[in-house]
N, C-alpha and C positions, 0 to 999 in steps of 0.2 A: 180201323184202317190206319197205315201207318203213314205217317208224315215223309216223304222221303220222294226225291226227282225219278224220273223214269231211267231204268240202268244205262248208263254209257261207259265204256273198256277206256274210255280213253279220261272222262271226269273221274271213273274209280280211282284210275291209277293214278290222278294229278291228288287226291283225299290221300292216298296210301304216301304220296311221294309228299306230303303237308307234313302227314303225321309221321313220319320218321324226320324228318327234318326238326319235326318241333320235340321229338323225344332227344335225339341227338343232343339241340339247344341245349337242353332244360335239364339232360341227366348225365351229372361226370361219369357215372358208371359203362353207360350206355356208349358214352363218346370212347371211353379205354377201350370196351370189348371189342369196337368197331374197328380202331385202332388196328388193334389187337392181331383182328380177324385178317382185313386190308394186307398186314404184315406178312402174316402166315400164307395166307392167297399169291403173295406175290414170288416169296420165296420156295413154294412148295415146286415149283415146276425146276428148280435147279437143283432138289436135293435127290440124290439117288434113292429111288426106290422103285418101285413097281406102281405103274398110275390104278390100282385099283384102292392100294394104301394110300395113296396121296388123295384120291377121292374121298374115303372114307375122315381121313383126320382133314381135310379143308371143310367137308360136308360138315365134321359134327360143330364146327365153329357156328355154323347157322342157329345151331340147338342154343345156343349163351344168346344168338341175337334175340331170338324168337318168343324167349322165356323173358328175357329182360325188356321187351314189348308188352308184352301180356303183363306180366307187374307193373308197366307205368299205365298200363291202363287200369287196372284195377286200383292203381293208388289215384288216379285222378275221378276215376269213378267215384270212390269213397269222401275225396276231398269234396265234390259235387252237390252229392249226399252232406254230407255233413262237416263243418268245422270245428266239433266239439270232439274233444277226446271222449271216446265211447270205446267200450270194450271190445263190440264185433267189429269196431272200424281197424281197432289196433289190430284183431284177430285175422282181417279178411287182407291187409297192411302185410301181416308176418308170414302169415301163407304163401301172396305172391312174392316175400322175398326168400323162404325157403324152396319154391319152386328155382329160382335163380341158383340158390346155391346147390342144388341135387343136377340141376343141369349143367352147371360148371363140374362138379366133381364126375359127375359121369363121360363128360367129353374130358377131364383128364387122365380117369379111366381108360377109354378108349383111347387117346394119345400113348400111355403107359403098355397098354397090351399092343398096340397095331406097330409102337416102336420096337419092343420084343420079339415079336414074330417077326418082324423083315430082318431086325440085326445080329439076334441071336441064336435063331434056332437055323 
């Protein structure tokens, strides 16, 4: 049986609204893309385009948050686990950071092609 309080929507989201705050803290990466994100969100509603494009390029910002959540979970997971340099820790480490980078390069994929379509063809 699992250890854990009876569900509440409103404790979930105070754990969910912890743990991005403490990822925020603790990862300059996390803070840029947040940044980042914030920027683009705010500006996207003044730049000409068609709001299904601006949907699509403010959405895929989500995808850099989301990956870069699941890697600091998986690097604190491991830190938890263990503090010795171990091979599957470095391995399980380099995975969630190449998951980070395919999600970055693919949302600037999708900025590259969704900027093409509205402006050039």
């Amino acid at each position: 049986m699992r250890n854990q309080p009876k569900y509440s929507l409103f404790r979930n989201a105070g754990y969910a609204m912890e743990g991005f705050f403490e990822v925020f803290s603790h990862e300059t990466s996390f803070k840029i893309e947040v940044i980042l994100s914030v920027i683009v969100w705010v500006a996207l509603p003044f730049v000409p385009m068609p709001l299904i494009a601006k949907a699509v390029l403010g959405l895929s910002m989500l995808l850099v948050l989301i990956a870069e959540l699941a890697n600091s979970a998986i690097e604190r997971t491991v830190d938890l686990v263990t503090r010795e340099r171990h091979t599957l820790a470095k391995h399980a480490k380099d995975a969630g950071a190449t998951m980070v980078l395919f999600t970055v390069i693919f949302t600037i994929a999708v900025w590259l092609v969704t900027l093409y379509i509205v402006y050039f063809e």
